[in-house]
Backbone bond lengths (Angstrom), bond angles and torsions (degrees), N, CA, C in turn:
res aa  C-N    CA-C-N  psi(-1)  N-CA   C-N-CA  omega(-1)  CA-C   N-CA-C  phi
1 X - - - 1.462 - - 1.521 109.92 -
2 X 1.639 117.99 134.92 1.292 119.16 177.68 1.590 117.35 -99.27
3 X 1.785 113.99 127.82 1.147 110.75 -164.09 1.535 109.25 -55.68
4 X 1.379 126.74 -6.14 1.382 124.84 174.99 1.396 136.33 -69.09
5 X 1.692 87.72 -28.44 1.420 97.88 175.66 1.641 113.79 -82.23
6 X 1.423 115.73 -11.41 1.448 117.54 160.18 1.175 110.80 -57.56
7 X 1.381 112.94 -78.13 1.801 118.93 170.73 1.265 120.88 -23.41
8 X 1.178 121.01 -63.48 1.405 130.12 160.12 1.645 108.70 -29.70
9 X 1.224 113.35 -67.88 1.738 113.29 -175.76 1.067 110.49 -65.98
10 X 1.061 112.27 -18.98 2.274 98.40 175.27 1.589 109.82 -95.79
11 X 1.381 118.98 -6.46 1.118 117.37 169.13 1.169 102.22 -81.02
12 X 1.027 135.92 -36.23 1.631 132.31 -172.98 1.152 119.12 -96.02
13 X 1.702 110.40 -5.15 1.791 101.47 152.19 1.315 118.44 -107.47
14 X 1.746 104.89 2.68 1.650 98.22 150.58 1.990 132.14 -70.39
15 X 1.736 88.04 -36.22 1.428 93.63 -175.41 1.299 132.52 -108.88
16 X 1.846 107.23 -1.69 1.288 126.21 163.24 1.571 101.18 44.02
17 X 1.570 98.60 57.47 1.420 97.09 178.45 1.806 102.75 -170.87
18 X 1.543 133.03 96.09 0.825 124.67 -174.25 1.820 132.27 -65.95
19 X 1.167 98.91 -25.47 1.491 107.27 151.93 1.609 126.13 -58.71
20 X 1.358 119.64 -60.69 0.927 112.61 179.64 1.670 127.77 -71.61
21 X 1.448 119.32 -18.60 1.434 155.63 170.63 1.655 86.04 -65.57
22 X 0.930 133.78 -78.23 1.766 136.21 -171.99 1.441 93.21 -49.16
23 X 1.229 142.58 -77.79 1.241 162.43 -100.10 2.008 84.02 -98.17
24 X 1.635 107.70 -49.56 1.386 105.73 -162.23 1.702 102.66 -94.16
25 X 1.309 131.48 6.79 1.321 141.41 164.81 1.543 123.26 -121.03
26 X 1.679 87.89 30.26 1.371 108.07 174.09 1.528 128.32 29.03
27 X 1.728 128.24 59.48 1.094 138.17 170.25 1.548 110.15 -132.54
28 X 1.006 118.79 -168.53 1.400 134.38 168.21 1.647 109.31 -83.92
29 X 1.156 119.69 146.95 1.710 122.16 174.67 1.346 105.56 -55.92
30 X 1.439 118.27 -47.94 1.439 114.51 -149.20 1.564 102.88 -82.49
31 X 1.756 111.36 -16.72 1.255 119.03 171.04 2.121 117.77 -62.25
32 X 1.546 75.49 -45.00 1.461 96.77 -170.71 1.803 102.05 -73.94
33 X 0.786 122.04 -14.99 2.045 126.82 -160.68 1.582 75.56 -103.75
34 X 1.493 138.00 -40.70 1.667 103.88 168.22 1.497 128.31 -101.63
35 X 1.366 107.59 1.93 1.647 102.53 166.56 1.344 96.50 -54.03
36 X 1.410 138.04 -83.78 1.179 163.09 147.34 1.696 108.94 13.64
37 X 1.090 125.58 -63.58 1.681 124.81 151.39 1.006 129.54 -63.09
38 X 1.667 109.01 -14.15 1.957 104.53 157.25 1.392 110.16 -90.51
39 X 1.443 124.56 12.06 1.578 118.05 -157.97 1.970 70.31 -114.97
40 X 1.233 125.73 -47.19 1.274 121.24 -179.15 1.348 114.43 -57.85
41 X 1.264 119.03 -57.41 1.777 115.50 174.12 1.839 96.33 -67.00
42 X 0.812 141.78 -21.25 1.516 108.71 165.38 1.427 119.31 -78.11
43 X 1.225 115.52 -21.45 1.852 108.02 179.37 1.383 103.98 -90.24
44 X 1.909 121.45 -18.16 1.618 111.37 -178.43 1.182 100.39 107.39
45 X 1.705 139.30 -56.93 1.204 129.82 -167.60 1.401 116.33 -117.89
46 X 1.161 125.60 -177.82 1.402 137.74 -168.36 1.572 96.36 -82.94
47 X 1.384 113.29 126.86 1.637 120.76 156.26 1.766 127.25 -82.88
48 X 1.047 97.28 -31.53 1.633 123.57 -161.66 1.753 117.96 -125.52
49 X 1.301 110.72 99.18 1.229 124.92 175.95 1.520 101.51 -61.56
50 X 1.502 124.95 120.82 1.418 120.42 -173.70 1.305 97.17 -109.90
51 X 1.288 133.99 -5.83 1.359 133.90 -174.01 1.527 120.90 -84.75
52 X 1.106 106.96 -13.31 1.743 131.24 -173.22 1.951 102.94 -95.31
53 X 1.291 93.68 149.09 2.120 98.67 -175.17 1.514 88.73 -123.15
54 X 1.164 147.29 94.29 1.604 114.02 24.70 1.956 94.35 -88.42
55 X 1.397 111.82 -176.85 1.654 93.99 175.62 1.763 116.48 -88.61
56 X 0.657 116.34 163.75 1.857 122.91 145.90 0.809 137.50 -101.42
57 X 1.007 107.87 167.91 1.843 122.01 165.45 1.132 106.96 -97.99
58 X 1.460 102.85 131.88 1.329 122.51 168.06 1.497 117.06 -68.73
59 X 1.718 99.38 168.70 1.794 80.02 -176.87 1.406 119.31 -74.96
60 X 1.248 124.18 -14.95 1.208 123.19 156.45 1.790 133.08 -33.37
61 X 1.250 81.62 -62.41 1.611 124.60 166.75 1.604 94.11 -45.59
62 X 1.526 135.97 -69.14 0.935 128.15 -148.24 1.692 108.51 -107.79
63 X 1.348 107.76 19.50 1.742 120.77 160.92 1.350 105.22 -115.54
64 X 1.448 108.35 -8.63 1.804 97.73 174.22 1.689 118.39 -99.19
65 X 1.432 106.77 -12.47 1.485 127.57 179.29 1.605 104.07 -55.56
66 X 0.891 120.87 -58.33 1.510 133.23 -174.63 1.879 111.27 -58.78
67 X 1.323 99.61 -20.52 2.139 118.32 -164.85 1.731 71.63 -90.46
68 X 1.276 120.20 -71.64 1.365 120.52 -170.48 1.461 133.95 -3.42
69 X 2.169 77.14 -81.69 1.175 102.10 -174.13 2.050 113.58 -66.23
70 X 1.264 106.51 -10.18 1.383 119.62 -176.25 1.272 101.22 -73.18
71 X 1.420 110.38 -64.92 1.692 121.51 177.87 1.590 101.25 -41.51
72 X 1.347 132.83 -62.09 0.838 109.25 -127.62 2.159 104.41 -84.29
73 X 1.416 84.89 -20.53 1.755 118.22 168.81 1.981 100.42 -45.96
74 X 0.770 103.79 -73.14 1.397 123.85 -166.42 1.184 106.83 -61.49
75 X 1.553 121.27 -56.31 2.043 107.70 172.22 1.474 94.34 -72.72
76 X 0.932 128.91 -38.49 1.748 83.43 -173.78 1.332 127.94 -85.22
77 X 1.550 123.82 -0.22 1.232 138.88 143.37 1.342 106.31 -29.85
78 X 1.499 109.53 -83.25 1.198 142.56 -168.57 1.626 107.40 -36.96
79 X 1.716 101.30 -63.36 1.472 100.01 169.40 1.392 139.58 -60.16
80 X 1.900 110.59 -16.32 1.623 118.00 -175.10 1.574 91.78 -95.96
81 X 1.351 128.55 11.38 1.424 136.49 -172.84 1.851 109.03 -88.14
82 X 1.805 93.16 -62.29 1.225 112.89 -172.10 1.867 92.84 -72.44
83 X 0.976 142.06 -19.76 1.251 144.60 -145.69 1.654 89.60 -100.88
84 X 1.423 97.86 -60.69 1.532 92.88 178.64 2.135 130.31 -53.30
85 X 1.541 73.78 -52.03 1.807 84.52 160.08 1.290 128.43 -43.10
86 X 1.485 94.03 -41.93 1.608 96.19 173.04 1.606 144.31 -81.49
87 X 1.387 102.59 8.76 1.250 123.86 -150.97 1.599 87.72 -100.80
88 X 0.841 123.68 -22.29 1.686 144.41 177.67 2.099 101.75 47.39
89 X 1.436 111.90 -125.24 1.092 116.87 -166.09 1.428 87.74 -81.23
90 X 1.272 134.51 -53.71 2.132 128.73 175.52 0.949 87.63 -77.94
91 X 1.362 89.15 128.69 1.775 109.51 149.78 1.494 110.61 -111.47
92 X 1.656 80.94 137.68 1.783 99.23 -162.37 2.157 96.25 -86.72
93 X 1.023 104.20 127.20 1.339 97.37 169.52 1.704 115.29 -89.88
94 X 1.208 98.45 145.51 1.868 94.44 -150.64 1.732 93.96 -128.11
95 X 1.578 88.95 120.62 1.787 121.96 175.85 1.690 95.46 -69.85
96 X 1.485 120.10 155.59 1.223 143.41 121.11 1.339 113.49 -115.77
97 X 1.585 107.47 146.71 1.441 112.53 -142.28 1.537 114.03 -154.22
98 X 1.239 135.55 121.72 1.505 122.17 173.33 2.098 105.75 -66.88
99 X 1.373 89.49 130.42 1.384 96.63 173.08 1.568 119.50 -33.37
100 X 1.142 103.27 -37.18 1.717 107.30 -169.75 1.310 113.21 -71.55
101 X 1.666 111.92 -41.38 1.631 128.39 -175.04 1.312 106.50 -64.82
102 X 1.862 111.24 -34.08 1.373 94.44 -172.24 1.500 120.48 -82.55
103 X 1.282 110.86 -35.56 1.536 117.60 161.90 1.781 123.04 -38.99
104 X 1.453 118.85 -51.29 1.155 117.31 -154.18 1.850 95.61 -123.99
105 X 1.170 106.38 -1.49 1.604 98.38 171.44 1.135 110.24 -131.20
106 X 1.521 137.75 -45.43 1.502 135.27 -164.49 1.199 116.28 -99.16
107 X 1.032 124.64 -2.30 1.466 124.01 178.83 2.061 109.18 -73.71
108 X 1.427 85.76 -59.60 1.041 108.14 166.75 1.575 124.77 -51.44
109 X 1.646 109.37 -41.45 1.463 102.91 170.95 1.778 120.64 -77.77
110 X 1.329 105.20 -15.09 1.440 124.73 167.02 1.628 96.93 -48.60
111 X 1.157 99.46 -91.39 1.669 110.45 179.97 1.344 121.78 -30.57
112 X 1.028 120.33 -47.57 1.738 114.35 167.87 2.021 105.88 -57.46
113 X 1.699 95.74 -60.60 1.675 76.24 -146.91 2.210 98.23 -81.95
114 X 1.296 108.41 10.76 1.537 91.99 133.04 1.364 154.49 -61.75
115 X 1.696 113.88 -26.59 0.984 130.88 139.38 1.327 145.03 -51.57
116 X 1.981 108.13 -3.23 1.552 121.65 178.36 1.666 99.47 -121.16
117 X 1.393 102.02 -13.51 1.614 118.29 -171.80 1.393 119.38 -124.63
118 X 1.176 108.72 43.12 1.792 114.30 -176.70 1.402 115.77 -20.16
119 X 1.902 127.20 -53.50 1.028 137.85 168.49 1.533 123.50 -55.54
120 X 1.439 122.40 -6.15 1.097 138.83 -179.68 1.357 122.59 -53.79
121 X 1.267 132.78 105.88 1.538 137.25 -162.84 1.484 109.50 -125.10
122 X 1.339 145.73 99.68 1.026 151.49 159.90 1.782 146.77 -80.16
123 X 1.003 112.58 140.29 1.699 109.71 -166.48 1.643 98.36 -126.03
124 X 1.531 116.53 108.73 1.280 104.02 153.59 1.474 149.39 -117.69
125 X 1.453 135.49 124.27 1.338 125.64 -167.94 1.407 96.36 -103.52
126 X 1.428 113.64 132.29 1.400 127.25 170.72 1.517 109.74 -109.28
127 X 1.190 123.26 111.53 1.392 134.64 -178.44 1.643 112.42 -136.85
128 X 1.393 116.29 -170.93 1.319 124.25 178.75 1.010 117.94 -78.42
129 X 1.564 143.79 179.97 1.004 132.80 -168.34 1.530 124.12 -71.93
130 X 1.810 106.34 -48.08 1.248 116.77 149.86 0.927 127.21 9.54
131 X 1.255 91.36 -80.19 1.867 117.56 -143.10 1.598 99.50 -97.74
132 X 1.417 123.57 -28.38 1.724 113.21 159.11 1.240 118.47 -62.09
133 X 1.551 111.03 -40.73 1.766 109.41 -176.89 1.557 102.70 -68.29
134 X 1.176 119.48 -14.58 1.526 110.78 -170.65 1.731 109.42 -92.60
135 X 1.574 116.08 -20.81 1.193 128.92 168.94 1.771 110.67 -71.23
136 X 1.462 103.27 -48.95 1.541 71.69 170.91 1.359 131.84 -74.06
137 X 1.718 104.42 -37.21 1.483 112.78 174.98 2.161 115.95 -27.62
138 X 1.411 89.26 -44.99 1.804 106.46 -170.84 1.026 82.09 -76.10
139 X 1.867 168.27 15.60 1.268 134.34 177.04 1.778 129.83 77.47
140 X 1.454 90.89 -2.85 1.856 113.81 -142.92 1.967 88.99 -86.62
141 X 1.068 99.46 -10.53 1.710 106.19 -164.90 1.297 99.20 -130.97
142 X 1.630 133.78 159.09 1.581 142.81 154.31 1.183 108.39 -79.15
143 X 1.459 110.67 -44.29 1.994 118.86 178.80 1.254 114.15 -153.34
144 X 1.456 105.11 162.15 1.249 133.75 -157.91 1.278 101.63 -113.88
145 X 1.366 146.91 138.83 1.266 150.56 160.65 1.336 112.91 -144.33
146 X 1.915 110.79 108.95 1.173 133.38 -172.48 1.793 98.16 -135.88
147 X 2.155 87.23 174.17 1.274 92.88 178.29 1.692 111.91 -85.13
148 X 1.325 133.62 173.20 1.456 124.67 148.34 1.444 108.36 -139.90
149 X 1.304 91.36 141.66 1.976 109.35 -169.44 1.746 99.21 -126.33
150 X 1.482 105.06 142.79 1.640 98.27 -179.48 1.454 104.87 -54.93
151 X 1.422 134.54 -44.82 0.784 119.00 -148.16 2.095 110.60 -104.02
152 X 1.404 91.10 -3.23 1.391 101.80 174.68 1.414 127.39 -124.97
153 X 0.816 135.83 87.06 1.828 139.76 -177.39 1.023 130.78 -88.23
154 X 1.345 131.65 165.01 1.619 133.61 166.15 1.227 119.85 -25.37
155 X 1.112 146.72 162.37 1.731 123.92 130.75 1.716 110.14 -98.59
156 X 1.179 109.32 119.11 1.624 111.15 -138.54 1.709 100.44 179.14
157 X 1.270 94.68 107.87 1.531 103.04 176.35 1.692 101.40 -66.10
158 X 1.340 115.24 91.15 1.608 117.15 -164.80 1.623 107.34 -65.27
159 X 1.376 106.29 -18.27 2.164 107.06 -145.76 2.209 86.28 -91.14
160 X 1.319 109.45 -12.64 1.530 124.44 163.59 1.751 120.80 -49.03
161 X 1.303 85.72 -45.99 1.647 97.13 -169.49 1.640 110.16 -122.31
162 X 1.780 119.90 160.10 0.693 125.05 159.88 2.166 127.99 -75.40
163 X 1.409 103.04 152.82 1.439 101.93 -159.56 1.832 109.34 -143.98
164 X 1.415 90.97 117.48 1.195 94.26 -178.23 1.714 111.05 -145.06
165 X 1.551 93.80 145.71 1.618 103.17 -168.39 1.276 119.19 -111.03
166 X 1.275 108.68 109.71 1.666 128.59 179.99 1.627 125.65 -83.42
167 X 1.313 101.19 -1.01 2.033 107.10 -176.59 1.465 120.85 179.33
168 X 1.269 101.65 133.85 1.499 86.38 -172.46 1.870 93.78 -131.17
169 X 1.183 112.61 133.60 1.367 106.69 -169.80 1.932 105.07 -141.88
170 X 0.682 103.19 156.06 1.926 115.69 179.02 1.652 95.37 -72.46
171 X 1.363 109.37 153.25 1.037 136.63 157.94 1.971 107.01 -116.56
172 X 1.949 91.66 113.13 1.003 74.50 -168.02 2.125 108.30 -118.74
173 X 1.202 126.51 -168.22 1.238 127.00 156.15 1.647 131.18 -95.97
174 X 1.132 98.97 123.56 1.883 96.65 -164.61 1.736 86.91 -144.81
175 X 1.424 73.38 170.88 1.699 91.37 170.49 1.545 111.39 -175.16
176 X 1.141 151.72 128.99 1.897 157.80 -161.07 1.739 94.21 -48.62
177 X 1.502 96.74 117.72 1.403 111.94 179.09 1.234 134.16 -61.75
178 X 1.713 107.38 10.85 1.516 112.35 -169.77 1.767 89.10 -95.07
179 X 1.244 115.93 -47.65 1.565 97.99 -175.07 1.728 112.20 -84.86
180 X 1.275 116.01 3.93 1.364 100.37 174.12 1.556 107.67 -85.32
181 X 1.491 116.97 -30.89 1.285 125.89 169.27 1.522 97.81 -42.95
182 X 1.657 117.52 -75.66 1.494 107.71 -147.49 1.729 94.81 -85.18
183 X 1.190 134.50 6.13 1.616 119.77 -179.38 1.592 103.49 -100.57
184 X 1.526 114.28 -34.34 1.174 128.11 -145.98 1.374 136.25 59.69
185 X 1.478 106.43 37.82 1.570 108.28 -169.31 1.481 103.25 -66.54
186 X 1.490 86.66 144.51 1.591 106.92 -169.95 1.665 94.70 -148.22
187 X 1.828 99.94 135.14 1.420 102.18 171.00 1.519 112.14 -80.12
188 X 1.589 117.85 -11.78 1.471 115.47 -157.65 2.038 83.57 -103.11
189 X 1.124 145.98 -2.17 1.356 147.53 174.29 2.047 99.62 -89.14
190 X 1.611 87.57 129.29 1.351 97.04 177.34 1.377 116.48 -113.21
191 X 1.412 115.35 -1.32 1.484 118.35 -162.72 1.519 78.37 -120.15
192 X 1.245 96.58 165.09 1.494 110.79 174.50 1.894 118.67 126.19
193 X 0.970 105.22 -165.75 1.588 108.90 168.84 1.438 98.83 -94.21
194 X 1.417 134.21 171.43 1.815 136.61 -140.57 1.664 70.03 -116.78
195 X 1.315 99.18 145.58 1.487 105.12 162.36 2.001 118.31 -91.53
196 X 1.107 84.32 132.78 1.712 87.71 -178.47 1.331 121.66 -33.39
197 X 1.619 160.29 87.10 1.033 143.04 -144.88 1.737 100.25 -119.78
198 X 1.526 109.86 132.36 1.662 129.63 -159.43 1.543 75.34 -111.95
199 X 1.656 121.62 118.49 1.601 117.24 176.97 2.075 107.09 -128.82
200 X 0.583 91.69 159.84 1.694 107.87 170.63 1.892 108.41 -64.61
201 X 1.448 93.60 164.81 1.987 95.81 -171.60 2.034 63.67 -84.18
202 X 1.824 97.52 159.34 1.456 93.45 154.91 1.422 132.99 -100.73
203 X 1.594 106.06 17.79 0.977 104.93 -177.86 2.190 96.50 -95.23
204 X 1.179 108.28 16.27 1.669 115.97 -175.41 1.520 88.79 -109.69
205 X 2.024 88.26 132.57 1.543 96.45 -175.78 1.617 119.41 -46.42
206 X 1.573 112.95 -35.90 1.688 98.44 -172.93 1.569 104.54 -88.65
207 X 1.272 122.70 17.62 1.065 127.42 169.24 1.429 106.63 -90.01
208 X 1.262 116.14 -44.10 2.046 111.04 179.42 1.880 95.38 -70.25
209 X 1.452 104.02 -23.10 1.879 98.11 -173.16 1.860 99.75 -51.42
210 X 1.268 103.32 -74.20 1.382 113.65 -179.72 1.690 121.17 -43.40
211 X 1.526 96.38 -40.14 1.430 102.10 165.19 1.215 125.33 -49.19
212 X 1.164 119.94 -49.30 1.592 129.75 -150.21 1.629 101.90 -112.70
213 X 1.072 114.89 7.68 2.126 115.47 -155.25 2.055 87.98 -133.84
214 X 1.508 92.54 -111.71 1.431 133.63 178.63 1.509 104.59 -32.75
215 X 1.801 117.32 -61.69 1.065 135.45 -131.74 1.860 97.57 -77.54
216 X 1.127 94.63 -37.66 1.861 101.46 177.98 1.156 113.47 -87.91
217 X 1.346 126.32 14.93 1.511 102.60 137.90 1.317 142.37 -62.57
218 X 1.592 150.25 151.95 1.440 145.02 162.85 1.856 87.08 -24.93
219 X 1.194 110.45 144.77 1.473 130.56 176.40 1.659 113.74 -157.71
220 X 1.550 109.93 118.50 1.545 113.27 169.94 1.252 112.62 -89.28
221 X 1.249 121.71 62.09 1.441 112.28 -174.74 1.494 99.18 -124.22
222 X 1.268 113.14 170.69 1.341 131.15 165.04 2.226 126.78 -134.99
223 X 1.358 95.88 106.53 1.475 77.87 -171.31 1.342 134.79 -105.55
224 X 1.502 109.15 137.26 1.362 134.73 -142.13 1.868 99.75 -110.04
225 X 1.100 113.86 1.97 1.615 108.40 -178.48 1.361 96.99 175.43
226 X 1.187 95.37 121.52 2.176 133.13 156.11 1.104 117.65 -83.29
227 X 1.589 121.24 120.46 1.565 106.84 165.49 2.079 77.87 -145.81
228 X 1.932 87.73 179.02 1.398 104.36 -179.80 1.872 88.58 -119.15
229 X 0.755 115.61 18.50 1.655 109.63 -170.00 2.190 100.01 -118.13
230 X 1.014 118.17 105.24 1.671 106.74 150.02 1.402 117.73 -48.64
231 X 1.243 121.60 -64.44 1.402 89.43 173.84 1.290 162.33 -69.03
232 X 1.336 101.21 2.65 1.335 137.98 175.08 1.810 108.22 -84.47
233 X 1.337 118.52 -51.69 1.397 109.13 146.04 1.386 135.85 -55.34
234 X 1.220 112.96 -48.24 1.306 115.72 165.12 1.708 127.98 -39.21
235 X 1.728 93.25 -34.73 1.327 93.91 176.09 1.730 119.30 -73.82
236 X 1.374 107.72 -25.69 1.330 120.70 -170.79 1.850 112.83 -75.80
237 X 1.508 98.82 -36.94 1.533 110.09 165.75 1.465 101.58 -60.12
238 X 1.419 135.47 -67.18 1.544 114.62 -166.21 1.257 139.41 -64.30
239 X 1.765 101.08 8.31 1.730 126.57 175.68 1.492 89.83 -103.97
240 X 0.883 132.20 14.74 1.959 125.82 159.92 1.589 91.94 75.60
241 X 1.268 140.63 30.20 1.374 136.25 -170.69 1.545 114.65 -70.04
242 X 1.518 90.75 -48.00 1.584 107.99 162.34 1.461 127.65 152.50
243 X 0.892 155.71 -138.08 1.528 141.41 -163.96 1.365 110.04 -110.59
244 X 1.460 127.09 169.51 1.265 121.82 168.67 1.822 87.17 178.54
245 X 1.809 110.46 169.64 1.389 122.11 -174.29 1.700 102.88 -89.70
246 X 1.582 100.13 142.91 1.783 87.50 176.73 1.227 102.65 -131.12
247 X 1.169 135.89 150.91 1.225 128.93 150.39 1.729 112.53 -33.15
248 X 1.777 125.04 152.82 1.041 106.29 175.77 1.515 111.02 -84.18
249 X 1.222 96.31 -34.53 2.179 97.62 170.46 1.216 132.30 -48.41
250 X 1.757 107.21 -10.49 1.582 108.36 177.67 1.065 111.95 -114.03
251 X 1.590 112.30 17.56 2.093 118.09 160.54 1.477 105.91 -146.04
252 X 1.005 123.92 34.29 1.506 119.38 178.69 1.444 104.97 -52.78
253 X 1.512 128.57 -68.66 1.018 138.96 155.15 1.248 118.66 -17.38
254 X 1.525 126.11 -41.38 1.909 107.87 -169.85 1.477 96.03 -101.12
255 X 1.759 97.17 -13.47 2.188 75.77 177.13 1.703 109.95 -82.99
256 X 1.586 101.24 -30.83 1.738 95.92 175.81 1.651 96.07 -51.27
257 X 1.305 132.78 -75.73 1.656 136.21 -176.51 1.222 109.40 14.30
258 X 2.137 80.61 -66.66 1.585 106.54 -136.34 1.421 148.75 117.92
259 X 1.674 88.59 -19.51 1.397 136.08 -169.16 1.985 97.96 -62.40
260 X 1.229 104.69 -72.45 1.433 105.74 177.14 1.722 116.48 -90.57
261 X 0.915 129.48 169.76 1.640 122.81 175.96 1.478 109.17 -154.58
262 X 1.526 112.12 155.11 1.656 101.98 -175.47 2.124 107.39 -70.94
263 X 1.040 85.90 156.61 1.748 84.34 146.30 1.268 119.44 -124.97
264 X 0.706 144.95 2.03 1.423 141.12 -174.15 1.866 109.73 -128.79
265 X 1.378 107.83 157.64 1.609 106.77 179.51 1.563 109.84 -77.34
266 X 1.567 109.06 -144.95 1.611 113.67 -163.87 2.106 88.32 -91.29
267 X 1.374 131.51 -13.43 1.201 130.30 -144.40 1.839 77.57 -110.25
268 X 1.568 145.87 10.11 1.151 132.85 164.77 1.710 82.06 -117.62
269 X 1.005 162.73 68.63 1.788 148.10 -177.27 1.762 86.01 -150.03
270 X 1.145 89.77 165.88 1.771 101.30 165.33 1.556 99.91 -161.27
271 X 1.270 96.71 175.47 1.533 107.10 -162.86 1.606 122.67 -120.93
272 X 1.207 113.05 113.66 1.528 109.33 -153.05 1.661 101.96 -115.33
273 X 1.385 122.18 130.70 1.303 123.79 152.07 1.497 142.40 -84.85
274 X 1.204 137.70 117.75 1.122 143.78 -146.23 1.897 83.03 -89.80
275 X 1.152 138.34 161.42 1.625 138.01 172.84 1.370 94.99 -172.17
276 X 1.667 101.96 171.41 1.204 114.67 -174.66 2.019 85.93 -137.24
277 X 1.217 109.44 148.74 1.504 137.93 140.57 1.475 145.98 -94.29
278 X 1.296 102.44 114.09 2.157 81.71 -172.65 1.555 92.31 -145.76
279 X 1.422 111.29 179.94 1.426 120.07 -172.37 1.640 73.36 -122.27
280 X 1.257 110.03 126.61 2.171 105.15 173.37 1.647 102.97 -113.64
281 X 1.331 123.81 7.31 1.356 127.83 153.75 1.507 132.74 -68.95
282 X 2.238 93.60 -10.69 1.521 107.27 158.57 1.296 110.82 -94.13
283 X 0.971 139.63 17.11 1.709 142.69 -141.76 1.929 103.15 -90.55
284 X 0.847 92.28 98.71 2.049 83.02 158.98 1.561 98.24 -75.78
285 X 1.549 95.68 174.23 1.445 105.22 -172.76 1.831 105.93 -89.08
286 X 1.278 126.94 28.68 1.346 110.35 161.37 1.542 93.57 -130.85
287 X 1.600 129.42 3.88 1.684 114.09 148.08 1.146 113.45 -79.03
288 X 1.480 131.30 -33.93 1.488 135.50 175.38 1.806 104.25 -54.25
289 X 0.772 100.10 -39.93 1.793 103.19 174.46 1.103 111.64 -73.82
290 X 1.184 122.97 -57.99 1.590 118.35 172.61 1.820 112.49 -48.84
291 X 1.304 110.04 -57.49 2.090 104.38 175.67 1.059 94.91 -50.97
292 X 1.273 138.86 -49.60 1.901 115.96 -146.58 1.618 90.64 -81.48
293 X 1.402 134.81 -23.52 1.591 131.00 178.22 1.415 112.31 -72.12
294 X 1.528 109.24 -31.33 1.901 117.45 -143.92 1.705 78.83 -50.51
């Protein structure tokens, strides 16, 4: 059993609403409508009356809510337990992190301000957005490092924590300059053959970016590959596969090259902030050093 699909079920016998239950545990419904039927075939019976507007819980449903909410209390106890134990005489101060940030931004900022912080000990989990906002929320993390877009945010009681912004960079459109040379892909060309388009899951934050910004513009594209990973697209762009939006921090390198190139002007780009979150009322004095550096 995955502790998610717990989470998942108490959100949805808080909000008795599978849209909005998906929407605030950041997946897709149809993702979320089968966590939820594997959380049912593992207990045997039905939790969730689907026949009812808004739904319920069955009584099943509503003698297992309480096992839930216990479970879900207790491992993560359990886990900020073993976590703490382990931290022994260093204590590692511990990132949650979008996969992308940690690759092409924090690693790197690690490495410098070890050099101002000799004693500096670090832990990082790179996960989805979810599941970082839910690590700090639990205490389970010192900081949070995500993207923020006007029109797309955390889901994250923000006015909780402290917030500070370290980068702000374009999200841009590119694709390996050998086939834009010989195709001429162009975002501002409407006639033509559809250009191959490499896109984000949309339930992945720079996937609602493009969604909700960039993505509704007229577009000749056609798309040929889904992932939730940049670098996993990224890899597919440098085989000439076809275009897609990148962060600029996760190709700086192939546009200096040459290797990748934009297609589109500043009116297909959007604008992304790199930030950090922390509660600094947990702060020892070598995380307090680390925020005032990040």
């Amino acid at each position: 059993m995955d502790l998610n699909w717990l989470r998942d079920f108490e959100c949805l016998a808080r909000t008795l609403n599978f849209t909005r239950a998906s929407d605030e545990r950041n997946i897709t419904q149809s993702a979320f409508s089968r966590r939820i039927k594997a959380l049912e075939s593992w207990v045997g019976l039905p939790l969730v009356n689907r026949a009812t507007y808004p739904v319920q819980l069955t009584d099943a449903g509503q003698q297992f809510l309480p096992v839930a909410l216990g479970a879900i209390s207790q491992l993560s106890e359990s886990r900020q337990s073993l976590r703490d134990a382990d931290r022994g005489d260093s204590r590692f101060i511990r990132f949650s992190v979008l996969h992308t940030i940690s690759v092409n931004f924090l690693a790197a900022r690690i490495e410098e301000l070890q050099l101002q912080i000799p004693e500096l000990r670090t832990r990082v989990v790179s996960d989805s957005l979810s599941t970082c906002c839910e690590l700090l929320v639990e205490g389970a993390v010192d900081v949070l490092l995500c993207y923020y877009h006007h029109s797309v945010s955390p889901v994250i009681e923000e006015a909780a924590f402290a917030r500070k912004d370290l980068l702000t960079e374009r999200l841009i459109p590119v694709a390996a300059a050998e086939p834009v040379r010989a195709k001429g892909w162009n975002l501002a060309r409407q006639d033509g053959p559809p250009i191959p388009y490499l896109a984000y899951e949309r339930s992945s934050f720079l996937g609602m970016v493009v969604e909700t910004t960039v993505g509704r513009q007229p577009l000749n594209a056609e798309t040929i590959y889904v992932d939730g990973l940049v670098e996993t697209i990224k890899r597919r762009l440098m085989t000439g596969s076809g275009f897609a939006w990148m962060p600029e921090t996760a190709i700086s390198a192939e546009l200096a090259e040459g290797a990748l190139v934009p297609i589109g002007d500043d009116a297909w780009c959007a604008t992304l902030t790199i930030a950090a979150l922390s509660n600094p009322a947990n702060f020892d004095q070598t995380t307090q050093k680390l925020w005032e550096l990040l």
